[in-house]
N, C-alpha and C positions, 0 to 999 in steps of 0.2 A: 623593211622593204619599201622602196621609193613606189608609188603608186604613179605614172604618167595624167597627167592634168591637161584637160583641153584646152586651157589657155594659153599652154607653153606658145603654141604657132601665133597666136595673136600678141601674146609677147614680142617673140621677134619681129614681128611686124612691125607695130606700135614703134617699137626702138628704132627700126631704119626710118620711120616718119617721121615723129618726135624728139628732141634733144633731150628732154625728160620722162621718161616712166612712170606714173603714179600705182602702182598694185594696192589697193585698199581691200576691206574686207574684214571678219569678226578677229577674235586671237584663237591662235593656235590653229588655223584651216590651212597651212603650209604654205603662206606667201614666200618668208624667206628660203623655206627650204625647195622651192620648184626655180627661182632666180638664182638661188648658188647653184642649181642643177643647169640651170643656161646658159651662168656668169661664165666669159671670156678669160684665160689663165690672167689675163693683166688687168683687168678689173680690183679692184681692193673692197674689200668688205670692212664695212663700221657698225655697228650698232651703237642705239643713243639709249638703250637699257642700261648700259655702262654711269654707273654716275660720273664719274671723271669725265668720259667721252663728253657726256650731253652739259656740266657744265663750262667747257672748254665753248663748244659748240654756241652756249645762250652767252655767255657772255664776252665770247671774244671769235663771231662768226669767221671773220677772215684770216684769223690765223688758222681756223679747224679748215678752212677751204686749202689753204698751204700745206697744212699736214696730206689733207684726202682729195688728193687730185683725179680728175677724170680717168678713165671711167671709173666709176664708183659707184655700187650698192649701197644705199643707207638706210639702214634699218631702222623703223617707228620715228619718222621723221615729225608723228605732232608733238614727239617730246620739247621740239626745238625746230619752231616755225622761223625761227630769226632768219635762217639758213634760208630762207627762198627768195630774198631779194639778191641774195650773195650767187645761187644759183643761179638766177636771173640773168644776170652780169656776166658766169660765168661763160654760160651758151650762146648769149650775144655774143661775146668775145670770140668765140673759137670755131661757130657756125657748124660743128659734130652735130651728127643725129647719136640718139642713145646712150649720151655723156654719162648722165646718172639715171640710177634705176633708186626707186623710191617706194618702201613700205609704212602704209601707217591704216594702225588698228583701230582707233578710234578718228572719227572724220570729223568730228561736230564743230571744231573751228579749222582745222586743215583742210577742207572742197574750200571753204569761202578764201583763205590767205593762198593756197595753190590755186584760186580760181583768178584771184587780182595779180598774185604776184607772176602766175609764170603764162598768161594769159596767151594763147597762141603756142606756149611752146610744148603743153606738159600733153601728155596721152594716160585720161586716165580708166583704169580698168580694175572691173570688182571681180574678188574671186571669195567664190562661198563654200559648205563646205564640197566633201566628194556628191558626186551624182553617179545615177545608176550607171550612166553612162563608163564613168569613169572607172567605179567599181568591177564592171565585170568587163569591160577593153573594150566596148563598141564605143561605135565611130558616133564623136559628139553632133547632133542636128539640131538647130535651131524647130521647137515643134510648129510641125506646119498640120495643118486637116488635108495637106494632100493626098488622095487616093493613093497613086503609082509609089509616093515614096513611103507611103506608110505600108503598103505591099511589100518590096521590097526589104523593110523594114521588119518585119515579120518574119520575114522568112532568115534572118540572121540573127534574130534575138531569141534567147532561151527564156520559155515561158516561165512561171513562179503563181504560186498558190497564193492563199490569202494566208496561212500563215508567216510564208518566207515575208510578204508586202510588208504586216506587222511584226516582223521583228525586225526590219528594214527602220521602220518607224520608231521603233521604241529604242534602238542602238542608236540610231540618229546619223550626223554624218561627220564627225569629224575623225579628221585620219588615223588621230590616237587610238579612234574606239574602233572604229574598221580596221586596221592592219593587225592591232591583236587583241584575239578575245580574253587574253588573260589579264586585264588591265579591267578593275574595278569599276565599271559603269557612273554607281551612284558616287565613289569617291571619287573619278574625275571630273564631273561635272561640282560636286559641291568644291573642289579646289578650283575649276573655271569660273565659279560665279562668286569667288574669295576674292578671287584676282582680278576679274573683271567690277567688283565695286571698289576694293582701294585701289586699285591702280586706274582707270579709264573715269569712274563716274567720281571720286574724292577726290585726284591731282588736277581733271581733265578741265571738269562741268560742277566742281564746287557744289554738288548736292548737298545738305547740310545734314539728314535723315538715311545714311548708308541702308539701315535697315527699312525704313517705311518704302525704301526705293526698292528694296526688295522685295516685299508686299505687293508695290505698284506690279512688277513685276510678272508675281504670281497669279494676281487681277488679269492682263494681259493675256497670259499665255490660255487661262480659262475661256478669253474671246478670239481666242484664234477662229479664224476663217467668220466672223462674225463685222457687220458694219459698225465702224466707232462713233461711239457716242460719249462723248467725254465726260459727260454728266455720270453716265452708269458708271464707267469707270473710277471715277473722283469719288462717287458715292462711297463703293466695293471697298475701295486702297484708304480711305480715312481723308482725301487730301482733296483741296481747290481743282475745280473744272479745270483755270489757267495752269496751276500746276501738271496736272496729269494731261495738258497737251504741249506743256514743255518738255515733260519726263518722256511722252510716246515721240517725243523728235528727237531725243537722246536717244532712247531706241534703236530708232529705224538710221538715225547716222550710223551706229556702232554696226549695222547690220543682222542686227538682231529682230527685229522684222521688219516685214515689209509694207507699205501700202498700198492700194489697187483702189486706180480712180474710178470713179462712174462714168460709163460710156454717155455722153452729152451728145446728143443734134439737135439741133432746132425742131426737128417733127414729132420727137420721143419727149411730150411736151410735159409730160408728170413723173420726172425721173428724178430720184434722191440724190441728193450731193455729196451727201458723205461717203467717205472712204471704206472700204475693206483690209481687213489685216490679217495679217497672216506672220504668223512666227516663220522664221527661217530655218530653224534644227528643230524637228519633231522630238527627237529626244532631248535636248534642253528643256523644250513644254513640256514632255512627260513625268522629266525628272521635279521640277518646280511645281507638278499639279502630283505628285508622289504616288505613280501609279507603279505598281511592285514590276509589273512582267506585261510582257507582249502580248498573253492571252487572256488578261486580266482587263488591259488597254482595248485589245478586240470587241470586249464583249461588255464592254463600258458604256455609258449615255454620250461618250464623249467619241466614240471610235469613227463614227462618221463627220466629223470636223478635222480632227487628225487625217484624216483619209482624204480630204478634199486639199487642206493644206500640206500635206505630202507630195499632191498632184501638181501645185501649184507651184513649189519650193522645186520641183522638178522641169517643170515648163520653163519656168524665171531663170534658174541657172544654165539650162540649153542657149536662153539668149545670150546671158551674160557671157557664156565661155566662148562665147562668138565673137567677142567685143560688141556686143548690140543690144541696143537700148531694144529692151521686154516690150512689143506692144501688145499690153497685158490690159484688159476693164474690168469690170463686170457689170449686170443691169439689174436694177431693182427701182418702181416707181411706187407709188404712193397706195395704192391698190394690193402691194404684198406681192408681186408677182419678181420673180428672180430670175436672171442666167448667171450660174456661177464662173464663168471667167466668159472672155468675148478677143479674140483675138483681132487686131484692126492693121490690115495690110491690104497696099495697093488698091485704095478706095471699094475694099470689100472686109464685111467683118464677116467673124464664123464663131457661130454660139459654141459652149460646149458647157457642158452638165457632166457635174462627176455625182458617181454614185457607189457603193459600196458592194452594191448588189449585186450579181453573175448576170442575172436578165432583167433592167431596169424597167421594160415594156417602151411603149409610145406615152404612157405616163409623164416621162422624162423628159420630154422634147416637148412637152405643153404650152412652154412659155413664149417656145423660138417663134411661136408666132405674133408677138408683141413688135418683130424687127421688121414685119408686112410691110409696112408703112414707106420703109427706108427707101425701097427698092419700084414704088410703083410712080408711074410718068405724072398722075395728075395729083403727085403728093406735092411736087414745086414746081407750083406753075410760074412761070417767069426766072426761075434762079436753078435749071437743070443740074449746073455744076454741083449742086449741093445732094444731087441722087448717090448714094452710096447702093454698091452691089452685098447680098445676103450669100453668104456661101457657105458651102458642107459643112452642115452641125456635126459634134460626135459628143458620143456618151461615153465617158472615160471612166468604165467600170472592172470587173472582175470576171466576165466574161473572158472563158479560152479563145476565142476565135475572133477576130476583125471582119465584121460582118455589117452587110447594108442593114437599119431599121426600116428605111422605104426608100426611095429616089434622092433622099436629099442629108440622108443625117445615116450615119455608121454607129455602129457598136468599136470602140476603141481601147482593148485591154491593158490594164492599166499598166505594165511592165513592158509595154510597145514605147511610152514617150523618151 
């Protein structure tokens, strides 16, 4: 059963803009299968999986351009980057929006050769896997801390217990494991992560340690929702600092996590630089840290980091189904003091603290007052432009009800985003 995907509409869109299409995103989250669900009868579909196809393709680009004339679907296009100056060429020529539509699984040299070669012409968009959204037919939102629409919002979405949440989490999100639950959890992910080291990290990125990469890997998924430190990580996986932040950029290309930068201003003067991570399939990290069941996972040392980056991996893909760049942070300065993510829109940001708990207290909202600073007149004297606005914190927990904490910061249940 085809699942409807929120980025079908920004799909079409993207194509009436752009003469090229780029859909990126992990393997198997149904890139190809939501573009043949949109493809046009006269469209032609190729895939570069084909060995024949793709050495036609690397070594005699412009005849495969003769064979697969516009419009055209080409599926795992980093098989055979040669193709993008020939597309290049092709769109100059013919001045069409939406000529070809373009998937590729791993991105780790494909964003940089589609970034030079199709420069101005390509549109590109990531799709990860399903969201709740998509899961149960509500209408996808970019998450805002707006009152009226999280209202609204409420009152259409069907609430879920902390069990349903964790088994949400430990099923994970890709379409194969949602659409049927008869299909082996732990054996499809240990065939996903077959495929995804000989084929993305041995053909792609020349790893020379298939398995130590997989180690790294399970290092990783243990620091979900944790700030990177490469050092700890390098230690953990056996391997060089410089390695293990070559390895977490092969990662986060393939979209296998994420990063989340530090919210920087000049007045937040003791703020950490480094990154935040966050796995993107809850259940891939479950499967690779070998936790048996959902209520095992719950009731784990680890269930409140899974729970954050749950939250997070749900925020992230509301933008991205949007076609919109996440503006996603979080804050942590030198002192220990945290906001787990920080939303930054229209010269106002909005804390939010997630928390596992039904009724976190004012405990939870401790920190949002680190953001004081931002917001008051004689913090920049002489350089006003620089005052950023504070706005509605929320607690994004397990609470049934969307309810004010005081004037300024909501209680926000987690199965609302």
């Amino acid at each position: 059963m085809y699942i409807k995907r929120a980025l079908e509409e920004t799909v079409l869109k993207t194509s009436r803009t752009f003469p090229v299409v780029l859909v990126t995103g992990p393997r198997q989250v149904g890139k190809t299968t939501m573009l043949k669900k949109l493809m046009e009868p006269e469209r032609k579909y190729v895939t570069l999986d084909d060995p024949d196809v793709r050495y036609l393709a690397k070594t005699d680009p412009a005849l495969f351009m003769q064979r697969y004339t516009p419009p055209v679907l080409i599926d795992e296009i980093q098989y055979a980057t040669e193709l993008l100056p020939y597309i290049k060429m092709s769109v100059d020529s013919s001045g069409h929006m939406g000529d070809y539509w373009l998937t590729g699984s791993q991105v780790f040299r494909l964003m940089q050769n589609a970034s030079e070669s199709l420069a101005g012409r390509v549109g590109i968009l990531s799709l990860l896997g399903l969201s709740d959204a998509e899961l149960n037919n509500y209408p996808n939102e970019p998450f805002t801390a707006d009152k009226d629409r999280l209202c609204q919002r409420y009152n259409a979405v069907k609430p879920r217990g902390l069990n349903d949440i964790y088994q949400r989490i430990f099923r994970g999100s890709m379409p194969a494991l949602c659409n049927n639950a008869e299909i082996d959890r732990e054996t499809y992910y240990k065939s996903y992560i077959d495929t995804y080291l000989q084929r993305d990290i041995r053909d792609l990125t020349q790893v020379a340690d298939e398995m130590q990469f997989y180690n790294f890997m399970i290092v990783v998924a243990a620091h979900t929702s944790k700030p990177v430190i490469y050092e700890e990580l390098a230690a953990a996986a056996g391997i060089s600092a410089p390695t293990a932040k070559k390895w977490l950029s092969i990662l986060v290309s393939s979209h296998i996590v994420a990063l989340v930068q530090p919210y920087a201003n000049n007045v937040l003067k003791r703020v950490v630089k480094m990154p935040l991570m966050h796995f993107l399939d809850t259940g891939l990290a479950a499967h690779l840290l070998k936790w048996g069941s959902a209520e095992t996972l719950e009731l784990g040392a680890m269930a409140g980091a899974f729970f954050e980056t749950y939250v997070f991996s749900e925020i992230y893909k509301s933008y991205l189904n949007a076609g919109k760049e996440p503006p996603i942070y979080y804050y942590r300065d030198n002192t220990q003091k945290e906001i787990d993510l920080l939303l930054y829109q229209n010269n106002t940001v909005y804390p939010i603290e997630v928390k596992k708990a039904a009724s976190p207290g004012k405990v939870a909202i401790k920190n949002f007052s680190v953001l004081a600073p931002l917001e008051k007149n004689d913090t920049f004297p002489g350089i006003a432009s620089l005052k950023v606005n504070v706005g509605m914190g929320s607690v994004i927990c397990m609470n049934e009800n969307l309810l004010p904490l005081d004037d300024k910061n909501w209680y926000v249940p987690v199965w609302l985003i």
